[in-house]
CHARMM internal coordinates of N, CA and C (Angstrom, degrees):
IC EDIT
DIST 1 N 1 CA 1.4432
DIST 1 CA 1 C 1.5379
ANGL 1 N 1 CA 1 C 110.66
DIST 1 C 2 N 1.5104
ANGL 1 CA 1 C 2 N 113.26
DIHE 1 N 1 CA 1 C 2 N -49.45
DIST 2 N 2 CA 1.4099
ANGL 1 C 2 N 2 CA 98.50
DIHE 1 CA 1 C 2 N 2 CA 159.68
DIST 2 CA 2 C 1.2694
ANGL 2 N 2 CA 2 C 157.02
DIHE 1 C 2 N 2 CA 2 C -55.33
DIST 2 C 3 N 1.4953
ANGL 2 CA 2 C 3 N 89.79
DIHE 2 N 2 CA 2 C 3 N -33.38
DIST 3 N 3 CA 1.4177
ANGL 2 C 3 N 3 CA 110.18
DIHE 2 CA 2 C 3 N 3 CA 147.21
DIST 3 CA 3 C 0.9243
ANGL 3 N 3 CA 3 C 141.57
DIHE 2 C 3 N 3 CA 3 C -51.31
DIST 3 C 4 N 1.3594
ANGL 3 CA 3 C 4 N 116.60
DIHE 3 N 3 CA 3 C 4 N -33.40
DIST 4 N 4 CA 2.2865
ANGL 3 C 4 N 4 CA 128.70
DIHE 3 CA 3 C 4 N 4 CA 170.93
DIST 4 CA 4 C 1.4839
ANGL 4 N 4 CA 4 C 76.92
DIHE 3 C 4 N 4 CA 4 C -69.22
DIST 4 C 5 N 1.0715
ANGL 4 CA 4 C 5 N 138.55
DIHE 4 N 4 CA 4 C 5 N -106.08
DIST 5 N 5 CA 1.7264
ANGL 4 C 5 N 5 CA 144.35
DIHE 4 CA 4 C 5 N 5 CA -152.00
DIST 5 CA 5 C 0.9876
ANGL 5 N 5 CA 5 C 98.99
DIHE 4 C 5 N 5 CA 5 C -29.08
DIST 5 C 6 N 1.3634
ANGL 5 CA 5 C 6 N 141.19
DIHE 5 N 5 CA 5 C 6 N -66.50
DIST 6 N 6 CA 1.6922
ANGL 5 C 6 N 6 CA 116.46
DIHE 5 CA 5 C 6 N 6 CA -165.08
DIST 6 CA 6 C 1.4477
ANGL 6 N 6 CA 6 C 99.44
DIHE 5 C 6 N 6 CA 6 C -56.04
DIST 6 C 7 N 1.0924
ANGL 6 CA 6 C 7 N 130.53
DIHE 6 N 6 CA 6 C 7 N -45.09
DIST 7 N 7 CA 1.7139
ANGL 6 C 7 N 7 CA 127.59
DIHE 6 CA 6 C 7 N 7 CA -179.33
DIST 7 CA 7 C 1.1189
ANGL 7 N 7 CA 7 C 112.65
DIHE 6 C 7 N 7 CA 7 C -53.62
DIST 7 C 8 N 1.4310
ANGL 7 CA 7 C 8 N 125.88
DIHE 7 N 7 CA 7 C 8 N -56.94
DIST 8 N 8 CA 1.6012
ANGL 7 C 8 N 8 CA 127.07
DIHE 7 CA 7 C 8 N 8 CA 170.87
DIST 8 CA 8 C 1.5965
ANGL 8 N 8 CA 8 C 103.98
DIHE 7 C 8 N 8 CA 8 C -30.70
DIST 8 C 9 N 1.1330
ANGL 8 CA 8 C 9 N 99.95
DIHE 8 N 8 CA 8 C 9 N -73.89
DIST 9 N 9 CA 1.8986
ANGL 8 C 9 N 9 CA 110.82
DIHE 8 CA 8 C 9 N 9 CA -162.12
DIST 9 CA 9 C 1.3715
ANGL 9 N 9 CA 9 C 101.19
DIHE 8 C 9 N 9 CA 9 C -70.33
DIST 9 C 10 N 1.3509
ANGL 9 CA 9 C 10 N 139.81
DIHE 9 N 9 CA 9 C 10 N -28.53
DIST 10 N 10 CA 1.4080
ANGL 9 C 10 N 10 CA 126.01
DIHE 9 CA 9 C 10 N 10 CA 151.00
DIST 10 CA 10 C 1.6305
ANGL 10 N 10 CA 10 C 118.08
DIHE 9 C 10 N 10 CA 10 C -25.67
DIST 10 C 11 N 1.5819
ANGL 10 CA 10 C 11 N 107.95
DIHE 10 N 10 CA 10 C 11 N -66.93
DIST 11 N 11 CA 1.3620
ANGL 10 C 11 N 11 CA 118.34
DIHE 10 CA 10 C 11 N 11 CA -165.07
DIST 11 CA 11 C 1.5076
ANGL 11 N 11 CA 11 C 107.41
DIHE 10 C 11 N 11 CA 11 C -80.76
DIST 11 C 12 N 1.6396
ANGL 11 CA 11 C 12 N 117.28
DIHE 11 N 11 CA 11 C 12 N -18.22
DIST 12 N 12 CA 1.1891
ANGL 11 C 12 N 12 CA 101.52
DIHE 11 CA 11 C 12 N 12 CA 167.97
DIST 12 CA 12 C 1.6141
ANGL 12 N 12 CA 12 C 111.57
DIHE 11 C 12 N 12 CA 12 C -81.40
DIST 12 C 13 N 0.9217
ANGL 12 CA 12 C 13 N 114.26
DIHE 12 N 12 CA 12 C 13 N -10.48
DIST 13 N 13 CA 1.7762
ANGL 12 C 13 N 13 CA 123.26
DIHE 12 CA 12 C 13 N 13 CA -170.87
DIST 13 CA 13 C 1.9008
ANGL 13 N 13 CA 13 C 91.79
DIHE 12 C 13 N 13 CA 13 C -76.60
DIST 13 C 14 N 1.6269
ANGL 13 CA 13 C 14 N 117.35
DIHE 13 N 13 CA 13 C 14 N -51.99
DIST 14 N 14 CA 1.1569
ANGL 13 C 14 N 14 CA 115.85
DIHE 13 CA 13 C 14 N 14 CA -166.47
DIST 14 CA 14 C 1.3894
ANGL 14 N 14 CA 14 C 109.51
DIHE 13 C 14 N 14 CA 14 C -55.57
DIST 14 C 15 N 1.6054
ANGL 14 CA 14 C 15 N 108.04
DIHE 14 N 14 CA 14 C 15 N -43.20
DIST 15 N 15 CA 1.3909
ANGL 14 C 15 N 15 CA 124.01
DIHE 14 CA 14 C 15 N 15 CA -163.01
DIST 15 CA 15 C 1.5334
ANGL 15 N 15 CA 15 C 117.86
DIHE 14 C 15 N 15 CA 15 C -56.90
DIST 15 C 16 N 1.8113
ANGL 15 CA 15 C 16 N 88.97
DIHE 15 N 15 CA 15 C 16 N -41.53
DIST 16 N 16 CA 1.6545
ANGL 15 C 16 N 16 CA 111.86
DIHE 15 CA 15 C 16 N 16 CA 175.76
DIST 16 CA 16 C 1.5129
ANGL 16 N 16 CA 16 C 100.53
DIHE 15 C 16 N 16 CA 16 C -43.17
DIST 16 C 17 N 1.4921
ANGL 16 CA 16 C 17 N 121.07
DIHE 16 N 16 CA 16 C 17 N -77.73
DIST 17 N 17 CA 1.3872
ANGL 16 C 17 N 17 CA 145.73
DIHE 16 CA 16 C 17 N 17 CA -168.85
DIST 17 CA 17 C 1.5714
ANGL 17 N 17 CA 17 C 93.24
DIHE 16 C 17 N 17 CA 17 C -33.64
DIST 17 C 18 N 1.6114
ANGL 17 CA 17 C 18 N 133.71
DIHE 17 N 17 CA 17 C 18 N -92.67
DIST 18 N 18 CA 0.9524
ANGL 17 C 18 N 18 CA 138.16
DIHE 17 CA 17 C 18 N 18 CA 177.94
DIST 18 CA 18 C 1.2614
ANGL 18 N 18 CA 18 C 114.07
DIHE 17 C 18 N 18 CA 18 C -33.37
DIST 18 C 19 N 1.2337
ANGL 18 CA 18 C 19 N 143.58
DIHE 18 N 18 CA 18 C 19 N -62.95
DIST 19 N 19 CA 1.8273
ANGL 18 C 19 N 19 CA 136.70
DIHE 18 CA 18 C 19 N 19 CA 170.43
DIST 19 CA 19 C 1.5174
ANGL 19 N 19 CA 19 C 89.29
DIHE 18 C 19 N 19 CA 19 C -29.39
DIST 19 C 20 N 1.3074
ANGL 19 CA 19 C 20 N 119.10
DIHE 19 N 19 CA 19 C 20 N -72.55
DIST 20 N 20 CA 1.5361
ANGL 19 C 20 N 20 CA 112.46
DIHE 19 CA 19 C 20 N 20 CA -162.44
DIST 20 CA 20 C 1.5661
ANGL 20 N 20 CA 20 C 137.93
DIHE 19 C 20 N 20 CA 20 C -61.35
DIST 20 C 21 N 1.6000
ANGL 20 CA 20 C 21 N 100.31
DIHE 20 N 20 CA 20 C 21 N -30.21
DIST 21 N 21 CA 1.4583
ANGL 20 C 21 N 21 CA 104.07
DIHE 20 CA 20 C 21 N 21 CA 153.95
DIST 21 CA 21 C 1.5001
ANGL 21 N 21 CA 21 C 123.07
DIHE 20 C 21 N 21 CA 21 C -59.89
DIST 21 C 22 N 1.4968
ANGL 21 CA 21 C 22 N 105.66
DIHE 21 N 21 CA 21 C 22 N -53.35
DIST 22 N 22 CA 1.6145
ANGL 21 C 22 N 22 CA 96.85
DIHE 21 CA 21 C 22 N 22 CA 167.46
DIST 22 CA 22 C 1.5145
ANGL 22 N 22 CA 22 C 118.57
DIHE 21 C 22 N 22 CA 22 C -45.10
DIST 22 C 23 N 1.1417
ANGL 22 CA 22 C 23 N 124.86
DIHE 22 N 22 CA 22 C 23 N -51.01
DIST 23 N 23 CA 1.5232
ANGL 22 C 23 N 23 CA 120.41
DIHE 22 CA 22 C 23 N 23 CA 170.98
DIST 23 CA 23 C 1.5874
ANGL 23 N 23 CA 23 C 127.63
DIHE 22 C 23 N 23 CA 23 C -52.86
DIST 23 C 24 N 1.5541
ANGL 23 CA 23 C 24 N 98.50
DIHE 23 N 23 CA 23 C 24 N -24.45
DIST 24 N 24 CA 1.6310
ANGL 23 C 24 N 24 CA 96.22
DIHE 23 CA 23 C 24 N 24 CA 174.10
DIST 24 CA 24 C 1.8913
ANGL 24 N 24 CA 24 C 102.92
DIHE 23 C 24 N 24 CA 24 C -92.77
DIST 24 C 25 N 1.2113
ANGL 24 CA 24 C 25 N 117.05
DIHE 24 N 24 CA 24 C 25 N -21.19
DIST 25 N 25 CA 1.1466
ANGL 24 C 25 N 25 CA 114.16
DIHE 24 CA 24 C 25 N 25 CA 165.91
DIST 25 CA 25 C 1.5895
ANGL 25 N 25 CA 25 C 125.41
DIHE 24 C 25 N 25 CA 25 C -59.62
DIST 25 C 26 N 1.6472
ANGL 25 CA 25 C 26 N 109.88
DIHE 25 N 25 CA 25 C 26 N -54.73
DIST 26 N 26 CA 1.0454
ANGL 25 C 26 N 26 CA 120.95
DIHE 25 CA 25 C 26 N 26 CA 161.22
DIST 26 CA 26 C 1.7243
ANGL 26 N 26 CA 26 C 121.23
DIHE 25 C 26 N 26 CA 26 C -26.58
DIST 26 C 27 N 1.3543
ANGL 26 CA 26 C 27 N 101.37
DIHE 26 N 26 CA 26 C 27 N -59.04
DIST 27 N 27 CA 1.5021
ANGL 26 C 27 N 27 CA 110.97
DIHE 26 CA 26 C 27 N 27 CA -169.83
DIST 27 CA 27 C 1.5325
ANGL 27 N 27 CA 27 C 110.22
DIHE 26 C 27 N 27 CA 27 C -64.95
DIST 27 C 28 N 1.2780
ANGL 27 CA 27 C 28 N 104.87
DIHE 27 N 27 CA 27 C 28 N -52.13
DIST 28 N 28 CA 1.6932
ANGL 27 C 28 N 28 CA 107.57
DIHE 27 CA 27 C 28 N 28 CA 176.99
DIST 28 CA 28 C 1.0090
ANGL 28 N 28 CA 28 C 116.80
DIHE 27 C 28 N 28 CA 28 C -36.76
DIST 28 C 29 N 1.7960
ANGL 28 CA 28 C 29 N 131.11
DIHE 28 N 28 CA 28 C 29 N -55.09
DIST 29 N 29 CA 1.2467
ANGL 28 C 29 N 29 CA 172.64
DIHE 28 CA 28 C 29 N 29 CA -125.49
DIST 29 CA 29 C 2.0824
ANGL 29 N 29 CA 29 C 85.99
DIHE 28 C 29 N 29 CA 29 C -87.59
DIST 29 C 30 N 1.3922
ANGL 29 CA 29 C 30 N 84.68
DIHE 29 N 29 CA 29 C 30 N -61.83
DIST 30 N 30 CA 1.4963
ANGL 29 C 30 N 30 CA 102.75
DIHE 29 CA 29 C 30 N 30 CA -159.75
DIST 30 CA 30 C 1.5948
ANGL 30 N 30 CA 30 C 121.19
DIHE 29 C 30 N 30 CA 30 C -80.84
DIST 30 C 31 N 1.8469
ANGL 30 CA 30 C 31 N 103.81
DIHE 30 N 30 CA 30 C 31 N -14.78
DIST 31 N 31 CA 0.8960
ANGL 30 C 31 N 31 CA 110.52
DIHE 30 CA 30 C 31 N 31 CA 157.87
DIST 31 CA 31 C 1.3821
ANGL 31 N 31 CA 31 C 156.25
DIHE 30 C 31 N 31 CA 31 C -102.06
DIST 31 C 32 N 2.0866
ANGL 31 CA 31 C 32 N 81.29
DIHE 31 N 31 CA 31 C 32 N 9.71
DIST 32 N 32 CA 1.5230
ANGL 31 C 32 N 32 CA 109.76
DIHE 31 CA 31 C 32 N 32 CA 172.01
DIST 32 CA 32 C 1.9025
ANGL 32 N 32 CA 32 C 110.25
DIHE 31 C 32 N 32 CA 32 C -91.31
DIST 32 C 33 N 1.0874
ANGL 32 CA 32 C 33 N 86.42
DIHE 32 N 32 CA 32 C 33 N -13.53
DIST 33 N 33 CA 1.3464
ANGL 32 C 33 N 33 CA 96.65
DIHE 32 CA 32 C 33 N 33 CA -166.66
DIST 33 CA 33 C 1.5569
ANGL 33 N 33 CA 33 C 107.45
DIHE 32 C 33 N 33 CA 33 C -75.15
DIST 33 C 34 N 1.7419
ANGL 33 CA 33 C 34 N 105.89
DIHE 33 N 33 CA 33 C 34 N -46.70
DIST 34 N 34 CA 1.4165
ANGL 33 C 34 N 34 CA 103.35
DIHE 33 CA 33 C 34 N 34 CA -171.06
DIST 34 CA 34 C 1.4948
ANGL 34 N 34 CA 34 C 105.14
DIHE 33 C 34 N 34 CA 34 C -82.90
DIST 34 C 35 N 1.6878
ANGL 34 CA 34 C 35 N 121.15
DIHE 34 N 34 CA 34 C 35 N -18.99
DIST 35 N 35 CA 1.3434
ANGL 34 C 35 N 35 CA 97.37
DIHE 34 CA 34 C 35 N 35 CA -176.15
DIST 35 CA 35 C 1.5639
ANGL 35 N 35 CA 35 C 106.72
DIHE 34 C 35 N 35 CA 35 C -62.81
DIST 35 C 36 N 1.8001
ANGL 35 CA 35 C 36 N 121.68
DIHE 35 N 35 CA 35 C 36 N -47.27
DIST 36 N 36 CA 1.0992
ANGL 35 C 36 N 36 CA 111.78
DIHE 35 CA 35 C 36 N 36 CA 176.82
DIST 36 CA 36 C 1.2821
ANGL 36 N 36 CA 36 C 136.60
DIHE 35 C 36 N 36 CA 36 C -29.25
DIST 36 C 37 N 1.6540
ANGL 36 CA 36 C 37 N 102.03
DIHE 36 N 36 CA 36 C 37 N -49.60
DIST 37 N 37 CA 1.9161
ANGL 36 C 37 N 37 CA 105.02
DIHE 36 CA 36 C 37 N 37 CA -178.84
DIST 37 CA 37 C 1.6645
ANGL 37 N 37 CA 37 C 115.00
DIHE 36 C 37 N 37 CA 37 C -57.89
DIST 37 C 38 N 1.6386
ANGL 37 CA 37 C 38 N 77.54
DIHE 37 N 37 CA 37 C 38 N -30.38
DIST 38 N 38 CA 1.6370
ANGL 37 C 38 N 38 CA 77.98
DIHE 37 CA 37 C 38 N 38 CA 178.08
DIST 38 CA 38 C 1.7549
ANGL 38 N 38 CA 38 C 124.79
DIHE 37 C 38 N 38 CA 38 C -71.67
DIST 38 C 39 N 0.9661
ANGL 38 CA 38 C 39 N 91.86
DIHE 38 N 38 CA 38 C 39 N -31.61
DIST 39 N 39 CA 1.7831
ANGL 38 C 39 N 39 CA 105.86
DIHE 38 CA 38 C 39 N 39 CA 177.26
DIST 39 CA 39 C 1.4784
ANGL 39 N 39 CA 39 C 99.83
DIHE 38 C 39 N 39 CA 39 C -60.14
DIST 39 C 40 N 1.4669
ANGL 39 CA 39 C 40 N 106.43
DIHE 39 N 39 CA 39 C 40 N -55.14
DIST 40 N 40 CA 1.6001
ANGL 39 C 40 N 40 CA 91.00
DIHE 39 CA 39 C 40 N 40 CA -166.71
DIST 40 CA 40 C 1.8962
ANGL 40 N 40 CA 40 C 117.99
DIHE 39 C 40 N 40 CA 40 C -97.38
DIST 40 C 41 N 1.6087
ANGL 40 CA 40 C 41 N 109.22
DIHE 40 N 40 CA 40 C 41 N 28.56
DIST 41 N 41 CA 1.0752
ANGL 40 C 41 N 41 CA 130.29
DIHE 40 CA 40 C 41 N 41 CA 144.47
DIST 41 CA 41 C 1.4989
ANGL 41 N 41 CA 41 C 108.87
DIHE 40 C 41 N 41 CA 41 C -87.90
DIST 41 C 42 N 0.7599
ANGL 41 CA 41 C 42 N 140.19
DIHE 41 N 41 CA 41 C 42 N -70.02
DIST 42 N 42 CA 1.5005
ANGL 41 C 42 N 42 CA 142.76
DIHE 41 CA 41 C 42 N 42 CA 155.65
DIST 42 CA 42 C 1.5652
ANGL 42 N 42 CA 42 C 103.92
DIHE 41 C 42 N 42 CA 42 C 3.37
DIST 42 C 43 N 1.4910
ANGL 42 CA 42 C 43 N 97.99
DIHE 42 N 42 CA 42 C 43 N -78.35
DIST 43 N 43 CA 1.5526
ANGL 42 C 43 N 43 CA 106.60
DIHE 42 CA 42 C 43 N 43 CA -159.40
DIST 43 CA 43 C 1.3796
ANGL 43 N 43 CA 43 C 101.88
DIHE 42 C 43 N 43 CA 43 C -79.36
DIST 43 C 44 N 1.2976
ANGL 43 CA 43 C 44 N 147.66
DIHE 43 N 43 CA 43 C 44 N 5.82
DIST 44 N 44 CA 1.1938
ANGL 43 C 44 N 44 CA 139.04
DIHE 43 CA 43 C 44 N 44 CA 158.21
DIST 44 CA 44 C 1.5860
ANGL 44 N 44 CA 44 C 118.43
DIHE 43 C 44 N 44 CA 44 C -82.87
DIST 44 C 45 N 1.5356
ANGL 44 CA 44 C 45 N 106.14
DIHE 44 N 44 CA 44 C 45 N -54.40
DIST 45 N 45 CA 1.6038
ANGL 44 C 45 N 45 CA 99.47
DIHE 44 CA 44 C 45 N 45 CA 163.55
DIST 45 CA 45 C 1.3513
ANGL 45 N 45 CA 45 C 129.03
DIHE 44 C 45 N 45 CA 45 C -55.38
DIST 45 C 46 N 1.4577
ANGL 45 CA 45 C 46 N 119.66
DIHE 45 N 45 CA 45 C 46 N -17.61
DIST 46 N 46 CA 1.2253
ANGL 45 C 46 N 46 CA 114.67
DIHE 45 CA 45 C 46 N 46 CA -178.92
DIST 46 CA 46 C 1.6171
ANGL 46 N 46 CA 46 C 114.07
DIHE 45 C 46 N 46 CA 46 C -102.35
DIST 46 C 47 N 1.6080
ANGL 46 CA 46 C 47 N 101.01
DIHE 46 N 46 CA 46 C 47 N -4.61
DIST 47 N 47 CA 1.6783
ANGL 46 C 47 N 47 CA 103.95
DIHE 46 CA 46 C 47 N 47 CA 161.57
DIST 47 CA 47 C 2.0880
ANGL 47 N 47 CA 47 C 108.43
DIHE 46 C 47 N 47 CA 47 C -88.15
DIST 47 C 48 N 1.5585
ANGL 47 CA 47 C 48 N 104.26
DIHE 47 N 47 CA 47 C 48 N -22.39
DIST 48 N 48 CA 1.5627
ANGL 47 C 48 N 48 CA 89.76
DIHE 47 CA 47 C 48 N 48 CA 165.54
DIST 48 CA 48 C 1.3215
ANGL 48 N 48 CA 48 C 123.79
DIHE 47 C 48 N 48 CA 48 C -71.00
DIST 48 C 49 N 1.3541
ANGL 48 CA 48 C 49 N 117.09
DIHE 48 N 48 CA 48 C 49 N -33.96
DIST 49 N 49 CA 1.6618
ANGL 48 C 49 N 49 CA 133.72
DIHE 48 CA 48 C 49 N 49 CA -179.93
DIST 49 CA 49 C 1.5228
ANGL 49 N 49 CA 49 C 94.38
DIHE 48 C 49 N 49 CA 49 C -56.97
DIST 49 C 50 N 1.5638
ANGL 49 CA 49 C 50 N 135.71
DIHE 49 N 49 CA 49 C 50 N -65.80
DIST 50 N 50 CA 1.5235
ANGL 49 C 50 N 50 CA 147.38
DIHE 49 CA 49 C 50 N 50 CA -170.98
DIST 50 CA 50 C 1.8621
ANGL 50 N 50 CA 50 C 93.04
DIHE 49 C 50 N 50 CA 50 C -48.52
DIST 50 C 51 N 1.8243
ANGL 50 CA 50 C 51 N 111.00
DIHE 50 N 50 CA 50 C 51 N -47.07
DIST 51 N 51 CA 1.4969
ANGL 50 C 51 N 51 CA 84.52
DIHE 50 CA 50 C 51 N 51 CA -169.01
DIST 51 CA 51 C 1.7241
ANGL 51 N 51 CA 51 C 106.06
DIHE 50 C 51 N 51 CA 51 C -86.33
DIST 51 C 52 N 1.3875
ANGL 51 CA 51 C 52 N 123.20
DIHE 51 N 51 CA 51 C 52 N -24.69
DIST 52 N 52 CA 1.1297
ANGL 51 C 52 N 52 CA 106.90
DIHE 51 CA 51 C 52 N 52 CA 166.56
DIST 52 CA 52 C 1.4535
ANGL 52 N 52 CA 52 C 141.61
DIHE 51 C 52 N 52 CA 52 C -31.69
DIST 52 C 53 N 1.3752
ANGL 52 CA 52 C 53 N 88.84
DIHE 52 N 52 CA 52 C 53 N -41.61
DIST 53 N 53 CA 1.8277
ANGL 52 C 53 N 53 CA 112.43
DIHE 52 CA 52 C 53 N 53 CA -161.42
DIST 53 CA 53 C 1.5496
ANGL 53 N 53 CA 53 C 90.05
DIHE 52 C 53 N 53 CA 53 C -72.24
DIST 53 C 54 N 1.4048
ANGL 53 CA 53 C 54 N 111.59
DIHE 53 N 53 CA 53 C 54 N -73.36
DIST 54 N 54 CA 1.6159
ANGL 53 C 54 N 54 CA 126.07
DIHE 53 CA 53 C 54 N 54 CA 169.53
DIST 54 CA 54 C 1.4214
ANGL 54 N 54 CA 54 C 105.88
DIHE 53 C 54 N 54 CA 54 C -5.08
DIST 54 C 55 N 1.8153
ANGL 54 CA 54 C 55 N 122.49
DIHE 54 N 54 CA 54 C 55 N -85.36
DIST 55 N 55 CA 1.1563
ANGL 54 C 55 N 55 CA 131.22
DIHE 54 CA 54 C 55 N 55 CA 170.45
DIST 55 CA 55 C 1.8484
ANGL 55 N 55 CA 55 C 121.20
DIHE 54 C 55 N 55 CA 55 C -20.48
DIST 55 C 56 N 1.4866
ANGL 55 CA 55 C 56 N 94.82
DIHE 55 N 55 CA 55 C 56 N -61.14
DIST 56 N 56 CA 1.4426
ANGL 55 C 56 N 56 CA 101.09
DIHE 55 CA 55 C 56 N 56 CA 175.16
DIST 56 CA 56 C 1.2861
ANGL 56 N 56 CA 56 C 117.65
DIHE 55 C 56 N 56 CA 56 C -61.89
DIST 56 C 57 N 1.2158
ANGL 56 CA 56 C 57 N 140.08
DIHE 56 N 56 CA 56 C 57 N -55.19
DIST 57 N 57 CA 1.5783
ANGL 56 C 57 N 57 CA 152.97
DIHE 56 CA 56 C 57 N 57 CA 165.77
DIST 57 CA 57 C 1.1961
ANGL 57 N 57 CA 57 C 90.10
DIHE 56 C 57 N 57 CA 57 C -36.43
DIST 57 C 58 N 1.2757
ANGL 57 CA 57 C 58 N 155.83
DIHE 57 N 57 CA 57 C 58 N -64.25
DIST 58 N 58 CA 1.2847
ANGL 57 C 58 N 58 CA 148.32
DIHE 57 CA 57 C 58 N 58 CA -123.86
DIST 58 CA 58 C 1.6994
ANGL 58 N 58 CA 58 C 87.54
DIHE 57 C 58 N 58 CA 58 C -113.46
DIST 58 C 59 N 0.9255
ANGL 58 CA 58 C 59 N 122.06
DIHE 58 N 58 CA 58 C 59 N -26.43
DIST 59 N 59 CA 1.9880
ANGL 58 C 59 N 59 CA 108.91
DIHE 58 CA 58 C 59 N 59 CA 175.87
DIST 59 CA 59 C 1.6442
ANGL 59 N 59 CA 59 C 99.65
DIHE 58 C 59 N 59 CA 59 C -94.08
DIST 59 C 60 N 1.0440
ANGL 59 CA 59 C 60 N 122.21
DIHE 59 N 59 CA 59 C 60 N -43.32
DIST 60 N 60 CA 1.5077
ANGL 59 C 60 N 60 CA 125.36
DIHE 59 CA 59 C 60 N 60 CA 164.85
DIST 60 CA 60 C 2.0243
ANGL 60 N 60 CA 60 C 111.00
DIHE 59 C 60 N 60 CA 60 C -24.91
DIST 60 C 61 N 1.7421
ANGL 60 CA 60 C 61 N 87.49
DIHE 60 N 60 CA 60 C 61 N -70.82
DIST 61 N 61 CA 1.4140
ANGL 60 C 61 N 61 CA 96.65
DIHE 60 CA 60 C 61 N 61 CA 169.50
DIST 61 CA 61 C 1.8678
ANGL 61 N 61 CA 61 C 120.08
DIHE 60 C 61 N 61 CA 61 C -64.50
DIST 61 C 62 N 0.8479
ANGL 61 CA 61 C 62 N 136.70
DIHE 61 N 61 CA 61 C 62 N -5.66
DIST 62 N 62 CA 1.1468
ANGL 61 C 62 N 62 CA 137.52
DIHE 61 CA 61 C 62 N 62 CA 165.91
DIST 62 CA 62 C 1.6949
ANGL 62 N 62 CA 62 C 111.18
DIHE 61 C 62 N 62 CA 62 C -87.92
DIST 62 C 63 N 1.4052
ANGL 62 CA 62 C 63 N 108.30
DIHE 62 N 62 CA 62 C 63 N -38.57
DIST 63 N 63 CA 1.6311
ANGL 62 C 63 N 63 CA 110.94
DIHE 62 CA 62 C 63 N 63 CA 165.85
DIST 63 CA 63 C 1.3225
ANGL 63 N 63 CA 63 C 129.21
DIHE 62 C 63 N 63 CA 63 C -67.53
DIST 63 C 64 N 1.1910
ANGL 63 CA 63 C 64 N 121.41
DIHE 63 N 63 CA 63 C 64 N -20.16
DIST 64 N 64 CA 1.6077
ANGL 63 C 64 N 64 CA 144.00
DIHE 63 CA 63 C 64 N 64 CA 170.36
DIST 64 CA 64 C 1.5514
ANGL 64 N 64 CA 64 C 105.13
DIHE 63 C 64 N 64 CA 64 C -98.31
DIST 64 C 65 N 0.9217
ANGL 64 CA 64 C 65 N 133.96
DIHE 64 N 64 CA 64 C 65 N -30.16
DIST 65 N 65 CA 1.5682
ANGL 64 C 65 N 65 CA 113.54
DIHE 64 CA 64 C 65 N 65 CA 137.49
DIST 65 CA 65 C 1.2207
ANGL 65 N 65 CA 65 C 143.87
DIHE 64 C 65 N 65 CA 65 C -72.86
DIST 65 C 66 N 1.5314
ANGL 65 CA 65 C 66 N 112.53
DIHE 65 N 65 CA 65 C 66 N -27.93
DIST 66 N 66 CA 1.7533
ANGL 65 C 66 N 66 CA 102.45
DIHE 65 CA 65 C 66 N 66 CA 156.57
DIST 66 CA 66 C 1.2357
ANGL 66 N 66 CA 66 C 111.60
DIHE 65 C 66 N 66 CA 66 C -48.00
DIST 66 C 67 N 1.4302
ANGL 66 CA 66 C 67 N 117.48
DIHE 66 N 66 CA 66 C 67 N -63.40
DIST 67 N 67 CA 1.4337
ANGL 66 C 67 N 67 CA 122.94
DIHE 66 CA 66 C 67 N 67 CA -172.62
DIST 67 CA 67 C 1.2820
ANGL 67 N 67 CA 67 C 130.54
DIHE 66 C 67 N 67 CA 67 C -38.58
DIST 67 C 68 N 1.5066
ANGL 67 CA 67 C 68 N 111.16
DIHE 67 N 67 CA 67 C 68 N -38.54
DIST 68 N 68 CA 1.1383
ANGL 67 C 68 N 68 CA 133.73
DIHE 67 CA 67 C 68 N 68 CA -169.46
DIST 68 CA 68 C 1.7679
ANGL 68 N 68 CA 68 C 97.90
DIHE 67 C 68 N 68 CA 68 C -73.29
DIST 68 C 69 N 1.7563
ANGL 68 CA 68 C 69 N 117.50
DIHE 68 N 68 CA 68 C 69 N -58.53
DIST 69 N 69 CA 1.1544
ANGL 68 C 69 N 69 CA 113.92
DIHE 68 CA 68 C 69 N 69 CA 168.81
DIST 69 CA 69 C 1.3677
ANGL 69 N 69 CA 69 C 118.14
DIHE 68 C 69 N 69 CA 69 C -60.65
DIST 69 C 70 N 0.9413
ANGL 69 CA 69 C 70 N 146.14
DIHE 69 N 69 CA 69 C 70 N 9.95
DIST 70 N 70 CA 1.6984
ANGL 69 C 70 N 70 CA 132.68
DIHE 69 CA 69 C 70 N 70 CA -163.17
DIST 70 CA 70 C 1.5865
ANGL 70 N 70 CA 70 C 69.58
DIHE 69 C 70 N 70 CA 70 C -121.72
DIST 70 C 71 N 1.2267
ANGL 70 CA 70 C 71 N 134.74
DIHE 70 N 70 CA 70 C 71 N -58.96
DIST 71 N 71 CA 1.6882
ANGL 70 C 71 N 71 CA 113.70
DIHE 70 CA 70 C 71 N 71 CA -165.64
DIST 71 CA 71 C 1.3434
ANGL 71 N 71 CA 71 C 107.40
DIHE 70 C 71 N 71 CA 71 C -70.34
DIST 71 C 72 N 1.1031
ANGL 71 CA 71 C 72 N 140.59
DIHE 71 N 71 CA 71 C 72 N -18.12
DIST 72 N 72 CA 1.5931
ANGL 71 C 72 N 72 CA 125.36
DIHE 71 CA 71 C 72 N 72 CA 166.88
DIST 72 CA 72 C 1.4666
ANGL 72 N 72 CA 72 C 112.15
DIHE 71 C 72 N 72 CA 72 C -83.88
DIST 72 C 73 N 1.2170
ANGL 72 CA 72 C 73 N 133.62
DIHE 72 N 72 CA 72 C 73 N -4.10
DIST 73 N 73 CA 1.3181
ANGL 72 C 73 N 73 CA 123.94
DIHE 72 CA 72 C 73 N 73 CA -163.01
DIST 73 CA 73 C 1.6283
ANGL 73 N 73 CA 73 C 98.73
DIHE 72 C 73 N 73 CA 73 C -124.10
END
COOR INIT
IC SEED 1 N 1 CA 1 C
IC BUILD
């Protein structure tokens, strides 16, 4: 009889261990995952900001050349 119980609580001891690796696995898993989304949220807003800016620079430069022609002409 003592013998079944140390076996019981063995396998519940093992079982413990394994639940918990899965949980530290889990987390890793989950925390590679969100940094990624986040990265490539990251790098998308900061490729809309790059084309924003672009847009503006490029009418900017079209406004500094009217100007430029209306004062020479």
């Amino acid at each position: 009889m003592l013998a079944e119980t140390t076996t019981e609580s063995s396998l519940f001891g093992i079982a413990a261990i394994i639940t918990a690796l899965g949980g530290v696995v889990t987390t890793v898993v989950a925390h590679k995952k969100g940094k990624s989304e986040a990265t490539e949220k990251a790098a998308q807003e900061c490729h809309e900001r790059v084309t924003a800016l672009r847009k503006e620079s490029e009418q900017l430069g079209e406004e500094l050349h009217q100007l430029k022609m209306e004062r020479l002409g």
